[in-house]
N, C-alpha and C positions, 0 to 999 in steps of 0.2 A: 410262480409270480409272473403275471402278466406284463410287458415291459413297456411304459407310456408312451403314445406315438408322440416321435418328438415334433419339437416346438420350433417351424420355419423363422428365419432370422427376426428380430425386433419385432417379434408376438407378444414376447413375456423377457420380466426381468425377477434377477435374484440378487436382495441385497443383503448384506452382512455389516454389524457395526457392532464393535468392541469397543466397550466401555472400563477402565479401573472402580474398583469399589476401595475410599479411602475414608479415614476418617472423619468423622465430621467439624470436627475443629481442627485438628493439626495439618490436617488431609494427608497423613504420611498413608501410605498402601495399608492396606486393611484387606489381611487374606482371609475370606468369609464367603468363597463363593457359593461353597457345600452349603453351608449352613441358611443360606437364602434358599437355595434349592430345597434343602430338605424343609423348611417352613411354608413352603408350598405343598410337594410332591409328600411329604412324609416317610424320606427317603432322602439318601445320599445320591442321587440322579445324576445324571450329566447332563439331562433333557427335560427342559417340558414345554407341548404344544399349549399354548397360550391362547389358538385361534389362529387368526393371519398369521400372526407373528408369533415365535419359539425362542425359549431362553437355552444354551448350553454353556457348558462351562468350558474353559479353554485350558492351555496346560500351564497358566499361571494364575494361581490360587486367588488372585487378587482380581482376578476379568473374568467378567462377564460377556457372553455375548448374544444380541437379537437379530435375528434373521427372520425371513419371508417362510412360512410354513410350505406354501407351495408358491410355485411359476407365478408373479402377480401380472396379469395382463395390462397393467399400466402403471406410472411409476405416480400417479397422483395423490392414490391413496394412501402412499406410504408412509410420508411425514407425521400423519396423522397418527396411523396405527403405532406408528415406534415411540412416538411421543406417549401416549396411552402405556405403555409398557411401563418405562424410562420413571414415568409419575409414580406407576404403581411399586418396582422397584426401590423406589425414593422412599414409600414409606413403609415396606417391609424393612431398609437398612434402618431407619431409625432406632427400632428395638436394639442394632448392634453397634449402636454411636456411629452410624457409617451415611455416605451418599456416595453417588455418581461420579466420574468426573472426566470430561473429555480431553481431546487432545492427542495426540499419536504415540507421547513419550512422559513419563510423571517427570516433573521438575527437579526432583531432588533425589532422589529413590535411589537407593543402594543397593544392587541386585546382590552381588557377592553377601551382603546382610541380609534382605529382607526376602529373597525369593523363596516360594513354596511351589512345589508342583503339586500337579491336582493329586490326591493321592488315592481316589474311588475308582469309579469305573472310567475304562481304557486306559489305564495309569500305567500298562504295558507300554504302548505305545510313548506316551511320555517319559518312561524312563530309560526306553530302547536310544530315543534321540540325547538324550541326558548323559546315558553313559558314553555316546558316541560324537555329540559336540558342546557337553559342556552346557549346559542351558542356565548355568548362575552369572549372566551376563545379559548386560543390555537387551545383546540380539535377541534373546530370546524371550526374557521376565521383561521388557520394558517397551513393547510396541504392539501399540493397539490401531487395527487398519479396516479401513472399508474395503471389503468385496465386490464386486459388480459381476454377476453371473447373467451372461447373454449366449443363448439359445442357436445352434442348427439345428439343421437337419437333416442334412444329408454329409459328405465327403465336400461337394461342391461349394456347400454354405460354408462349410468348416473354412478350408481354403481361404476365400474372400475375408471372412470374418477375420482370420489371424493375421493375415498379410494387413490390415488395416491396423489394428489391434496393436502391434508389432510398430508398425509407423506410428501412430498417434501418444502410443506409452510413453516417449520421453519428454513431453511437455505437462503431463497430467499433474504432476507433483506443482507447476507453476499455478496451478488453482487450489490444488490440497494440500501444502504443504503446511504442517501446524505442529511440529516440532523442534525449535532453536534453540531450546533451555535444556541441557547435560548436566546432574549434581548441580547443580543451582548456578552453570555459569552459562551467559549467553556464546553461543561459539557463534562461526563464521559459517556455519551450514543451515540452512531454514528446514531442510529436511532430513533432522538427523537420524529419524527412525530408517529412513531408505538406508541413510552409511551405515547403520548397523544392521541393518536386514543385509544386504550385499556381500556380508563378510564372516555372519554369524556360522554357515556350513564351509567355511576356508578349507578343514581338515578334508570334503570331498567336496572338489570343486565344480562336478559337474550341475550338482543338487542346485547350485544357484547362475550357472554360466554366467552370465554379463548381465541377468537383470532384464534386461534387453532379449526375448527367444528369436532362437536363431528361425531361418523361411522353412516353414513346411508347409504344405498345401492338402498332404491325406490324413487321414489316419495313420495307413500304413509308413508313409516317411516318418511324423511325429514319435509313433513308437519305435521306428529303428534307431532314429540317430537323434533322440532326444533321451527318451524314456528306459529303454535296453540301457543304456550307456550310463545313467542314473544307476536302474539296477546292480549293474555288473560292477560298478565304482563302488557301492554300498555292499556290498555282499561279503568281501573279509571281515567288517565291521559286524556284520549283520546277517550271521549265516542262517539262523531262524528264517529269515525274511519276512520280520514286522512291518517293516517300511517299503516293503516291494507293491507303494499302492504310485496311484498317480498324484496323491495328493505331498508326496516326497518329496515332489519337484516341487523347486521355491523360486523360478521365474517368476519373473513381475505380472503374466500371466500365462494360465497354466489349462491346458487341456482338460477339460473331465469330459472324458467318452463313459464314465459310467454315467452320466445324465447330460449326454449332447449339449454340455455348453463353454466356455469359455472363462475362467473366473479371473478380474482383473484384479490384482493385489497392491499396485502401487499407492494407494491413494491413503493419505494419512485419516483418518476420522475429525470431523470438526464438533464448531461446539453446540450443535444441535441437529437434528437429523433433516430439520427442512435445510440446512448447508448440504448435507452428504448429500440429500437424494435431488438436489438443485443441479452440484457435480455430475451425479450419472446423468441425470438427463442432459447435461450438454456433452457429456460424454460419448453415451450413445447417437446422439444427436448428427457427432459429426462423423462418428463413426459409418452412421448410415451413408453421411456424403460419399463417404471414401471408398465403400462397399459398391455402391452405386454412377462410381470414377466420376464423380462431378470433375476434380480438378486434373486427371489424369489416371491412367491405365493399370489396373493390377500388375501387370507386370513390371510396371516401371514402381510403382510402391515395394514391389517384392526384390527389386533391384538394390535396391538401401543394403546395405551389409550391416551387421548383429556388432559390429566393432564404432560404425560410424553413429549410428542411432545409441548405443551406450555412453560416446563420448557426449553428445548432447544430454543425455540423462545427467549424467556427472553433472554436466555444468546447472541445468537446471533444478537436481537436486540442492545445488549449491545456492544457488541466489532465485529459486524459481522465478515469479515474476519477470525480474530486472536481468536475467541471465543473456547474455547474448548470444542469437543464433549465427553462427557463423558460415552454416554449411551451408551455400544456396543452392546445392538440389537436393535439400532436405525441406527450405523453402518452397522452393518449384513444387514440390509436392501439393501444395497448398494455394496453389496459383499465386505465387508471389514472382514476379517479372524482377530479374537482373538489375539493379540499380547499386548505388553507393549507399543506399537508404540503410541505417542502423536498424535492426529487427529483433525485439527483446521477445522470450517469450509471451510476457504478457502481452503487446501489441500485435503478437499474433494468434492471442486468444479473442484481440479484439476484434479483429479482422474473420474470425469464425463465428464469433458470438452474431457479427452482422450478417456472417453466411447463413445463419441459422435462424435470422428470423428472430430476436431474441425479444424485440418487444411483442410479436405473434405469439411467441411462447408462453409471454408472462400473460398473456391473454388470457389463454387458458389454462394455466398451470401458475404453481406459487413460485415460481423461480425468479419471478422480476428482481424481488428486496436480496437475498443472495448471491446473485449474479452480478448484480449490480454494486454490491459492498466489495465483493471480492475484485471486481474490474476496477472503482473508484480508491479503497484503500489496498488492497491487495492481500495474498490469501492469508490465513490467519495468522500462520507465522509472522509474518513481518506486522499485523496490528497487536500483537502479542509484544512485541520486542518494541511497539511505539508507545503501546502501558507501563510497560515494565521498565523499561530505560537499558544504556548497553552494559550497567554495572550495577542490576540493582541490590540493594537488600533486603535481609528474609520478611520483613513485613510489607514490604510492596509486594515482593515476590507473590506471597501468600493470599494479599489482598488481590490481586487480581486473578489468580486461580479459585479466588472463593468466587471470585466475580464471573470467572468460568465454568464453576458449577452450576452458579444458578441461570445461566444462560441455557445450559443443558434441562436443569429439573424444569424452566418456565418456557423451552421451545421458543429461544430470541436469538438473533447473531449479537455478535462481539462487534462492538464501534466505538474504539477509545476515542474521547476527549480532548480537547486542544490539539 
């Protein structure tokens, strides 16, 4: 096999978005993912090429997920193409009383009850991590996330790339966060898929460090004192060595040297894919700034310590938007000058979105309606929890999750009312 010359920094992007499949009146989980697949494929698949965009299955029986078939050289066309799936999807579940339904975390879903793992093909691998962390739990059966897979090419893009990557990850969750509602109660976390991603590999701690990846700059550093150290932690558990890949690691993102890129996992999925793919593109967006030290020097980005940049995640896992940044040379990063001035995340996504150009953006790309929902009500969690109320019950609940499916199957954002 010939090995693809890779892809110099912000050439091509890869996106991934995982969807639950529940039913269509109760919307309780509805594990059916086989069985979609096979009404396709004619086969129990894990896989099928679609075109641009590929359906697989994940290791809970009830998700679905669509991804980019190849590298897509720009992120414009993509809302279009996922939407195009999502539809067709929509009325293959029909036959199974089933639809779509987004959001990072199902509302009420009882993992300990209702979890299945995929039980076909690679179902090694899913039961290798099952018997070794438990997957009848949240962490595992209940969080569905966008990917964002960005390209080097060399060692030297690698470097720039993470060190950015690394700094930018803990405010990401203030624009994606769309998980507040646990078994039907609203908690005090907007993103509670991240609190349960962060805790799900406890029994080995290295598999998920801080969320936050610690500075590497090579290849070679990343595998010594990242990846080794993963291995050699899982290895009593796992003397097979099923999980001896790079995709073990569950940092918030995570190296993949088998295809020169970067895949960022923090990001909850919202409720239609022109929201997701609005997110990457200001993602990358500012990414590039950082790559390119508009506001200051790699080394001084690389200086952030894996402790200080996690406690900012914490906080803005917690109240994204509204979270207060307290560190001002985490600030500074971003050219924010020393003042007494109060700095929420959101107000310094405002302050990027201006770096960025964002009405140039919306010029030529669909990001204007998205960016701007999210900036003016803020990210879907908290317009979620302004539908819903801070106690609501099960027919609000429901009623608005029905109202978030069809936001999904008809490609609209969320914009509650009064």
């Amino acid at each position: 096999m010939i090995r693809p010359t890779p892809i110099p920094l912000f050439e091509a992007y890869g996106v991934e978005l995982e969807y639950m499949i529940v039913d269509a009146e109760s919307l309780n989980v509805l594990p059916v993912t086989d069985k979609v697949l096979f009404d396709v494929v004619g086969e129990y698949a894990s896989d099928l090429d679609a075109g641009a965009i590929s359906w697989s299955n994940e290791l809970a029986l009830h998700v679905i997920e669509l991804k980019t078939t190849d590298p897509a050289r720009s992120l414009g066309p993509l809302p279009g193409l996922f939407q195009e799936q999502i539809e067709r999807i929509g009325r293959l579940l029909q036959s199974h009383g089933g639809r779509l339904m987004p959001t990072a975390m199902h509302p009420w879903m009882d993992p300990d009850r209702e979890m299945q793992l995929w039980p076909h093909e690679n179902n090694t691998v899913y039961s290798t991590f099952d018997r070794i962390f438990n997957c009848c739990g949240h962490g595992w059966a209940n969080l569905q996330s966008v990917h964002l897979n960005l390209p080097f090419a060399n060692d030297v893009e690698f470097g720039k790339l993470h060190t950015a990557i690394r700094l930018l990850l803990p405010i990401m969750p203030a624009l994606a966060a769309s998980s507040p509602i646990v078994e039907r109660r609203v908690t005090n976390v907007l993103d509670n898929r991240l609190n349960f991603y962060r805790s799900n590999a406890s029994r080995v701690p290295s598999v998920t460090g801080l969320v936050v990846p610690e500075p590497a700059t090579t290849r070679h550093e990343y595998e010594t004192q990242i990846l080794e150290r993963i291995y050699k932690d899982l290895a009593p558990y796992d003397p097979e060595g099923v999980l001896r890949h790079e995709w073990a690691n569950a940092r918030g993102a995570i190296a993949r040297f088998d295809r020169n890129t970067i895949e960022v996992r923090v990001l909850d999925v919202q409720e239609c894919p022109q929201a997701d793919v609005a997110i990457c593109t200001a993602i990358s967006s500012v990414l590039k700034m950082l790559v390119d030290e508009k506001w200051t020097p790699a080394e001084r980005q690389l200086a952030m310590s894996t402790e200080s940049l996690a406690a900012i995640l914490l906080d803005v896992m917690r109240d994204a938007d509204q979270a207060v940044i307290r560190d001002r040379g985490y600030l500074a990063q971003f050219g924010v000058e020393p003042t007494g001035e109060e700095w929420t995340a959101g107000k310094l996504w405002g302050r990027l979105f201006e770096a960025m150009g964002l009405d140039s953006v919306a010029a030529d790309e669909a990001w204007e309606e998205p960016l701007r929902t999210i900036a003016t009500h803020g990210p879907l969690a908290r317009r979620i929890i302004h539908a819903i109320g801070a106690t609501p019950d099960e027919a609000t609940m429901r009623r608005v999750y029905h109202q978030l499916c069809d936001c999904l199957q008809e490609g609209r954002m969320f914009v509650p009312h009064g």
